[in-house]
C-alpha positions as CSV (number, residue, x, y, z in Angstrom):
1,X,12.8,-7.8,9.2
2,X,11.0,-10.7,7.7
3,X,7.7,-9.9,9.7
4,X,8.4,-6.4,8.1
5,X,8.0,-7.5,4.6
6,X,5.1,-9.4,5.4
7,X,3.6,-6.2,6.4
8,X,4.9,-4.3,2.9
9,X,3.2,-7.1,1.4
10,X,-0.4,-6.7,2.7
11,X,-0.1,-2.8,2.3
12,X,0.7,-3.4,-1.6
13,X,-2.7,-6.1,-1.4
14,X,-5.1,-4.3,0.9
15,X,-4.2,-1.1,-0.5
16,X,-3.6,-1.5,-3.5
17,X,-6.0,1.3,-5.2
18,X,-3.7,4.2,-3.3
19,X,-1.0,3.0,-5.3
20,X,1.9,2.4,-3.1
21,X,5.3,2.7,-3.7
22,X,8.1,1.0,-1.6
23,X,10.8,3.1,-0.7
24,X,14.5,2.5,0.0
25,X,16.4,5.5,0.5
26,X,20.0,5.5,2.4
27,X,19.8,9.5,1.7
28,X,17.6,10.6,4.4
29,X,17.5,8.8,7.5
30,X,14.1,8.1,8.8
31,X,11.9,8.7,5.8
32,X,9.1,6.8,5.4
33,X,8.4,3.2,3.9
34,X,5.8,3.7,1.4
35,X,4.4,7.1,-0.7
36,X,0.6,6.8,-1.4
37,X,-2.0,8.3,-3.3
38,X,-5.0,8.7,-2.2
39,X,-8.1,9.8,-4.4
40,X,-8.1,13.3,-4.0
41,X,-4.8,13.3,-5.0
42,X,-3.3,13.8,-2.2
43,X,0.6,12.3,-1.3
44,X,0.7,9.7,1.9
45,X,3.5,8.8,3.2
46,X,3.7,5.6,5.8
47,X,6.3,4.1,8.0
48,X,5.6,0.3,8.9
49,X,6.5,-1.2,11.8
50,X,5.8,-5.0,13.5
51,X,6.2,-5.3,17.5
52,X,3.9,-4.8,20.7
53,X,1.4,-2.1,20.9
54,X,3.2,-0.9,23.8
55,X,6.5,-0.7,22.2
56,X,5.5,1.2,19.2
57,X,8.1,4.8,20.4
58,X,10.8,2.2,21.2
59,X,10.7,0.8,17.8
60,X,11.1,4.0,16.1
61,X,15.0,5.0,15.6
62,X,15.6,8.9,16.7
63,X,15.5,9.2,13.0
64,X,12.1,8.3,12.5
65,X,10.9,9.8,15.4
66,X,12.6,13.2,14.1
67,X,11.1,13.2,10.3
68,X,7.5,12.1,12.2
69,X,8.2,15.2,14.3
70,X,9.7,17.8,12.1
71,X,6.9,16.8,8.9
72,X,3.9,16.2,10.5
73,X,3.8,19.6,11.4
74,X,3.8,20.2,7.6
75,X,1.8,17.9,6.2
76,X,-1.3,16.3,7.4
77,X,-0.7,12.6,5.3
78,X,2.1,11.0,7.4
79,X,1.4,8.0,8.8
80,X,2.4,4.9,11.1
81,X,1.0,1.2,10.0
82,X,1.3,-1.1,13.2
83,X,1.4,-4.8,12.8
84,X,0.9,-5.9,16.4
85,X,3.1,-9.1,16.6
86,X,1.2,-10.9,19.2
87,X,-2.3,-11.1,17.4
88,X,-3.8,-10.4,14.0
89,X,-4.4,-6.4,14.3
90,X,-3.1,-3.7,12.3
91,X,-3.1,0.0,13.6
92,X,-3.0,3.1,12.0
93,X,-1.5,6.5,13.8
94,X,-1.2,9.6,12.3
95,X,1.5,11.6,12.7
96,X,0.3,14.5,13.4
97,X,-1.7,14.2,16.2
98,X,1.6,12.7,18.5
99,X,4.4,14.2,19.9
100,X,7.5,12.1,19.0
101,X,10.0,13.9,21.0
102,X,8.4,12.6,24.5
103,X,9.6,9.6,25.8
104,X,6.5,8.5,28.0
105,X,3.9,9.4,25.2
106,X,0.8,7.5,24.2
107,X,-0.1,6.7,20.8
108,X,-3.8,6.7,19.8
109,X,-4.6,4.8,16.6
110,X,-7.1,6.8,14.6
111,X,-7.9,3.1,12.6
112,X,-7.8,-0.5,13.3
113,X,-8.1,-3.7,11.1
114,X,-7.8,-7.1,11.1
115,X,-4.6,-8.9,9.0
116,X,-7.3,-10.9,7.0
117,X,-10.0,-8.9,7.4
118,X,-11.7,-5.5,5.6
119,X,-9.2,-2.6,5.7
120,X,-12.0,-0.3,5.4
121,X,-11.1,1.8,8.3
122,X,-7.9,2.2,7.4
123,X,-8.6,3.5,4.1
124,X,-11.3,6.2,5.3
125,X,-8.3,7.2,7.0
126,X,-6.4,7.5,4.5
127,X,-8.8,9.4,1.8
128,X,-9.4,11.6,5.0
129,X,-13.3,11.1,4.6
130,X,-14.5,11.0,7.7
131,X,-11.3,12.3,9.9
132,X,-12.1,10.1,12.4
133,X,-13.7,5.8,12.4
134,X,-15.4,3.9,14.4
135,X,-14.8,0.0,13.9
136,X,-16.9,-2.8,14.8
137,X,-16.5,-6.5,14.0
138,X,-19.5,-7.4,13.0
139,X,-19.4,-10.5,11.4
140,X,-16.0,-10.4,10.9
141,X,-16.2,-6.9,9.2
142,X,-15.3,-3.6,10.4
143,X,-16.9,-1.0,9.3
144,X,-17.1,3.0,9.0
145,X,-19.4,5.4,10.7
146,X,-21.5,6.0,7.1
147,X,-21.7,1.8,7.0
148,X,-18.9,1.1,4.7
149,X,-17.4,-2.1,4.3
């Protein structure tokens, strides 16, 4: 759980200009971590999670697996940040475009970043501007399709 808050920290520091909010609920099982805003006004919601890229469906309770399921059909801004335990790389999923309910499913990130590196990926993500990134490390910067840091 400690690697966890580690993680909530960066998201409130790397993303700090979407605002988030920490969320504890014992009301509804499985809801998300953090609500976002992004700058079209738009709601984000974002469940954080620290272990193996392979093991990202095993470390999702049937609870958060079911909300990913039943809401991402609803909404397009539901998210999972992925702090890879083993090396210095977060990954971004979106909901949406997985099926939670398979048990031998493979997760595509849609953006990748380095812990003390540019979040810029992640963030075009997020403000949905372009859908999809491509992220090089070029001198120790990733960067966006349109150039941006």
């Amino acid at each position: 759980m400690a690697s966890e808050k580690n993680l909530y920290k960066m998201v409130k520091e790397k993303l700090k200009e979407f605002h988030p909010i920490r969320i504890e609920t014992s009301t509804i099982n499985g809801f998300p971590d953090f609500i976002l805003f992004n700058k079209s006004k738009e709601v984000l919601f974002i469940e954080c999670k620290v272990c193996e890229s392979s093991k990202l469906l095993q470390s999702l309770s049937p609870h958060q697996k079911s909300f990913h399921h039943k809401y991402s059909e609803i909404m397009k801004g539901l998210f999972i940040l992925q702090r890879v335990a083993s090396s210095r790389e977060v990954f971004l999923y979106r909901s949406q475009e997985s099926n939670f309910l398979l048990q031998k499913t493979e997760l595509f990130p849609c953006a990748r970043a380095e812990v003390g590196g540019s979040w810029c990926a992640i963030k075009t993500q997020l403000e949905n501007n372009p859908q999809y990134v491509v992220c090089q490390n070029t001198i120790n910067e990733p960067r966006s399709e349109n150039g941006e840091k």
